[in-house]
N, C-alpha and C positions, 0 to 999 in steps of 0.2 A: 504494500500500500504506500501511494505517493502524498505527503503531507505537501502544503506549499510550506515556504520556510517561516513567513510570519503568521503564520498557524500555531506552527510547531513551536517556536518562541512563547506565544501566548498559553500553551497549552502548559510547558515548561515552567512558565512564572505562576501560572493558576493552579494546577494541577500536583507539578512536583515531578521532576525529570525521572524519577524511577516507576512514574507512578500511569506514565500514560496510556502505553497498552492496554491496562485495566481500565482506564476510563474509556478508551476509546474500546474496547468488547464491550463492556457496559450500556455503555447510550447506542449502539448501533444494536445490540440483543433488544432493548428497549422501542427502539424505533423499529425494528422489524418484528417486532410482535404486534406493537401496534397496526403497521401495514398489513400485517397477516390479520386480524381484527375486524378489521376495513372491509376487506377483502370478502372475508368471510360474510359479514352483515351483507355486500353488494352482491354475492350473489345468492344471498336469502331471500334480498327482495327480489332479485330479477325472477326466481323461482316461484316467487308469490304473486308475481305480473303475470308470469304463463297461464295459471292455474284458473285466471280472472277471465 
């Protein structure tokens, strides 16, 4: 995975240089469950439009 560099700096001041691989699995597990989520509900509904 490609950081840009004043990313990576800010993640480094915010975060803590040993510390950001774990933040960065973290929020992306978080953000792809939630997309999976989403996902899910839309094609609940599309499911529930057929049936109509």
């Amino acid at each position: 995975v490609k950081i840009n560099t004043q990313l990576y700096q800010q993640l480094k001041t915010q975060i803590g240089k040993g510390k950001i691989s774990e933040f960065v699995e973290k929020t992306l597990t978080e953000k792809l469950e939630q997309k999976e989520q989403e996902l899910e509900l839309a094609y609940k509904e599309i499911a529930q439009d057929k049936k109509r």
